[in-house]
N, C-alpha and C positions, 0 to 999 in steps of 0.2 A: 400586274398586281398592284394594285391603286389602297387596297387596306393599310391593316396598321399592323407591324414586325414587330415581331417578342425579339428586344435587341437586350442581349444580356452584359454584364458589367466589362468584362473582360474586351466585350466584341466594340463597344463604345471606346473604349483604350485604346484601340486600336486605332480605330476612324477619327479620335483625335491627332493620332500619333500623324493620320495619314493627310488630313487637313492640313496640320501644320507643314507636313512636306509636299510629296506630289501629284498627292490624291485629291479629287474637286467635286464637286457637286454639278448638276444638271439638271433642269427644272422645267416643263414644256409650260406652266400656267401657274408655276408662282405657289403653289399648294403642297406638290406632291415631288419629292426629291429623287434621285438617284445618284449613288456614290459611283464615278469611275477610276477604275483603278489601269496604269498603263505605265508598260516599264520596257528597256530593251531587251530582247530576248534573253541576251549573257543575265539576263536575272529571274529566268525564268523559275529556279526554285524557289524563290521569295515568291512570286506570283502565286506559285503554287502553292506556298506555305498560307496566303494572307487568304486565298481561294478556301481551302479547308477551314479555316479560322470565322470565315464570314461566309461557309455556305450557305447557310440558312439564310441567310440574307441576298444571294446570289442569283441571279437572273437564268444563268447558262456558266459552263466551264468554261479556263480560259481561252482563250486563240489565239493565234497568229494572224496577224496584216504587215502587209508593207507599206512602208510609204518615203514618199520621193521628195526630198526637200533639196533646193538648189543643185538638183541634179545625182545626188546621193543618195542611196537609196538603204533604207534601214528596216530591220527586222524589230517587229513590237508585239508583246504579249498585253494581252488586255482580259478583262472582263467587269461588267457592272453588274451592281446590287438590281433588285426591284426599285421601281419609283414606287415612294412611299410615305406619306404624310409622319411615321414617324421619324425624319428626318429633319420635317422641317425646321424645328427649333435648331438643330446644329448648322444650319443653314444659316437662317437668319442671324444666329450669334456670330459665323464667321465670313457671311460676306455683306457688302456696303453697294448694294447694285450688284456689277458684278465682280468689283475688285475684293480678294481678299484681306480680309484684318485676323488680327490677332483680337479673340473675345476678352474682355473683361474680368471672365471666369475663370480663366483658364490658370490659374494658380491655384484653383479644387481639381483640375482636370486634369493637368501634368503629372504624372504616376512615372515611377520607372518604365513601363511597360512602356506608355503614349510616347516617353522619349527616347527610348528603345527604334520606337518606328520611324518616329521623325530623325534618327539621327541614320538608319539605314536606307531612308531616302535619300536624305538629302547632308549626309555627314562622310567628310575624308579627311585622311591625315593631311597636315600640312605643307611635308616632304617627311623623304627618306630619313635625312637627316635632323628633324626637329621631335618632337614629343606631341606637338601643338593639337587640337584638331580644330574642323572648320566645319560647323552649318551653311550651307549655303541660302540667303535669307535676302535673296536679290528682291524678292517681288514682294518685299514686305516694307511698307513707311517707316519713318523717324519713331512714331507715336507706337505702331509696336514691336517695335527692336526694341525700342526701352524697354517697355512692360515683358516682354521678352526675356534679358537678361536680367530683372531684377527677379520672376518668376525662377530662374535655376539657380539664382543667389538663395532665395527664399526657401525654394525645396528641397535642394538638393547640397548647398554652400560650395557650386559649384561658379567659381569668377568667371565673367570672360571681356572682354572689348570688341570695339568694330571693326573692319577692315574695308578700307574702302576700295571699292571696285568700280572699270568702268559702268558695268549692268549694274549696280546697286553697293549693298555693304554683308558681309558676312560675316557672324559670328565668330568669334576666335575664343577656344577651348586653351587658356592659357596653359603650356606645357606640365607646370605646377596642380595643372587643377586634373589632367586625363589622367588620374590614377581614380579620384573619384567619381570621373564620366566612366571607368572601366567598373568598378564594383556596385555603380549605381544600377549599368543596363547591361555589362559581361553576360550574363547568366539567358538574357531574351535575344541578346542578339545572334544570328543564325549562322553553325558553319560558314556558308558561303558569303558570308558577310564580315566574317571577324580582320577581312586584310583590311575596312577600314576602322579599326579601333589600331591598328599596326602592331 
């Protein structure tokens, strides 16, 4: 399916939420997009929740594959959208070739919802013992980590700093501030997910 998808507001929130974490784009000629979505199995009920959320956008149900990295072998749930020109514009705003950035816009497009998604991607407590929580924001440049963090000062008056990692830098949800990361996105984020709001 190569046409153009009625993508409704809610379902756009989403597929920002999923940009920003571990969801990507796939392109065979540069026109026509496809969003994949891929997680490990222990998350299969978010798969299935994002599955119903974005059927209508959706290729086929999810699945199961394995696959064997350095000799380990792991369970993955997956499924992609249609390739579909109505994509391409979030395409082009979120990647630079093939490297991902952070768009320009994305301070109209950050909703509780979209960080909702992005934070049960790629969001965990910092330990047992701290308050803190952490984005993890490896695969993202200097240029939008900043726009980044001033984005959920701006939206949400939610502070944070960087952490640096050997892979990169991750966002740090200052202990002080996760009471307002909980009442901003408590409400979207899914049973199976709420051990990482802690």
């Amino acid at each position: 399916m190569n046409g153009k998808l009625k993508i409704s507001s809610r379902q756009k929130q989403i597929i920002i939420g999923k940009l920003l974490g571990d969801g990507h784009f796939e392109t065979a000629n540069g026109k026509t997009y496809r969003l994949k979505i891929e997680h490990s199995f222990n998350q299969r009920q978010y798969v299935d929740w994002l599955y119903q959320e974005l059927k209508s956008l959706a290729s086929a149900e999810p699945k199961i594959k394995l696959q064997t990295i350095n000799g380990t072998e792991y369970k993955k749930y997956w499924f992609n959208t249609h390739y579909s020109g109505s994509f391409r514009f979030y395409a082009q705003q979120f990647y630079q070739g093939k490297k991902k950035i952070v768009p320009k816009l994305i301070s109209h497009w950050l909703t509780p919802l979209a960080l909702a998604i992005w934070f049960m991607d790629d969001g965990s407590i910092k330990s047992k013992e701290c308050q803190g929580k952490i984005l993890n924001t490896h695969s993202f440049d200097a240029v939008s980590l900043e726009l980044l963090q001033r984005v959920l000062d701006k939206n949400f008056r939610i502070r944070t700093s960087l952490r640096k990692q050997k892979e990169g830098f991750q966002i740090y949800i200052l202990a002080g501030e996760a009471v307002k990361l909980r009442q901003t996105i408590g409400k979207y984020v899914l049973p199976s997910m709420q051990y990482k709001l802690g």
